[in-house]
N, C-alpha and C positions, 0 to 999 in steps of 0.2 A: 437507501440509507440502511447501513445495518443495525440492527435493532440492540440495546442494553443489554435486553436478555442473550442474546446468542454472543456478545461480548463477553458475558460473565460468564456463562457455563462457559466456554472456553478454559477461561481461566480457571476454573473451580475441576472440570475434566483433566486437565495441564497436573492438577496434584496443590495448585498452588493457593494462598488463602484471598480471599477476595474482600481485602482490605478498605476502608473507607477512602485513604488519599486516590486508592486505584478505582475506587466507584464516581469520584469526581473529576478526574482526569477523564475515563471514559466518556462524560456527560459532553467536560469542555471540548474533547476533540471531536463527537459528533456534531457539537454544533459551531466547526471549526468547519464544516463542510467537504468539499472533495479533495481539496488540498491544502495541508500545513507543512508549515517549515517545526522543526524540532520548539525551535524559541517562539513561537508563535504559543505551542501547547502549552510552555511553560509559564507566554501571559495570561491561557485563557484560564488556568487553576493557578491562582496564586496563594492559594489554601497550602498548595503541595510544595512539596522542597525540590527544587532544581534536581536533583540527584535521582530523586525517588520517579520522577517525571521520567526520565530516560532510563531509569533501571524497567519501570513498566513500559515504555516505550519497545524495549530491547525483548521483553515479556511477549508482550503480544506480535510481534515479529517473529517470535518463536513459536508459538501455537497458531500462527499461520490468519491471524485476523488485522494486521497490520502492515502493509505493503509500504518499500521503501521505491520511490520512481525520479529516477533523473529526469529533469524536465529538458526541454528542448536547448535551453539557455543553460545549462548544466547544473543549474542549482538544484538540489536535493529537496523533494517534498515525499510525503506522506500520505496514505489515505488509508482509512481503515474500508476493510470489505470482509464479506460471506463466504469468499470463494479459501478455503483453506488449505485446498490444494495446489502444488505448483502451476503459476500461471504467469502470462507476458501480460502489457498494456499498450494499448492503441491513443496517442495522447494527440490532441486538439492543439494544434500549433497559433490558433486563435482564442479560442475561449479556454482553453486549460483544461476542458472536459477530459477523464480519464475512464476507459471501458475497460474490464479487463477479457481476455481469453486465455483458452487452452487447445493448446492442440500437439496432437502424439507425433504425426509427421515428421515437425520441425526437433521435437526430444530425442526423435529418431535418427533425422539427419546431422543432430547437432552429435548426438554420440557417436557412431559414424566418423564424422570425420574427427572425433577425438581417436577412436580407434587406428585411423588411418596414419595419424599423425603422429602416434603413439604417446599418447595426450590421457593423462589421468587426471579429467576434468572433476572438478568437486562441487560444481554449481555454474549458476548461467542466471544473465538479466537480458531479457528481449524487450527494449522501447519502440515503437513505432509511431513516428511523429508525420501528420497528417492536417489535414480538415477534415472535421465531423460532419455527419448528413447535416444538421442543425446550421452550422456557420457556411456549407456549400449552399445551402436554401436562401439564406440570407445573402451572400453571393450574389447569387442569380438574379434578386431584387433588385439589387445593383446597378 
């Protein structure tokens, strides 16, 4: 779970002020767990104003502590995380568990074949929908 503080200095790094509706939004979507849907955030702070929820939504997305992840089922969730550099997700086609990675390889070949194709790519989302070691153990229970 990533910690309040490295949430806010984010934001306070970012330039930007670290407003009260934005310290309780923070709160509700940590303890929103691994994945929320946008309206979900917006039940757990009902302090905040719809608008201000996805204007900080959009915030932290920007400074790189808010991850947007198509789920298996296509719907769109959410998860906040640590890692602030560009990164893929490995997602749990069972339990919804979301890992993230990084790897230069894949940035490599994916630019690559932008080059090839003469492709002036401007961004990239890698999902990788699986079973977790966790829901394969329980599996094997089975």
């Amino acid at each position: 779970m990533v910690s309040a503080q490295t949430l806010e200095r984010r934001i306070a790094d970012s330039g930007r002020r670290l407003t009260e509706p934005r310290r309780q939004l923070i709160e509700a979507m940590r303890n929103l767990g691994d994945h929320f849907t946008a309206d979900q955030a917006v039940q757990a702070a009902p302090s905040v104003g719809r608008a201000t929820v996805f204007r900080t939504m959009r915030l932290l997305q920007d400074v790189g502590v808010l991850c947007q992840v198509v789920l298996d089922n296509g719907a769109i969730g959410y998860r906040l995380t640590a890692n602030a550099r560009h990164h893929h997700h490995l997602i749990c086609s069972q339990c919804g568990a979301t890992d993230d990675f990084a790897s230069g390889g894949i940035e490599d070949q994916l630019a690559e074949l932008g080059r090839q194709c003469g492709f002036d790519m401007h961004g990239h989302r890698l999902e990788i929908y699986g079973v977790c070691a966790a829901c394969n153990t329980e599996l094997d229970r089975r």
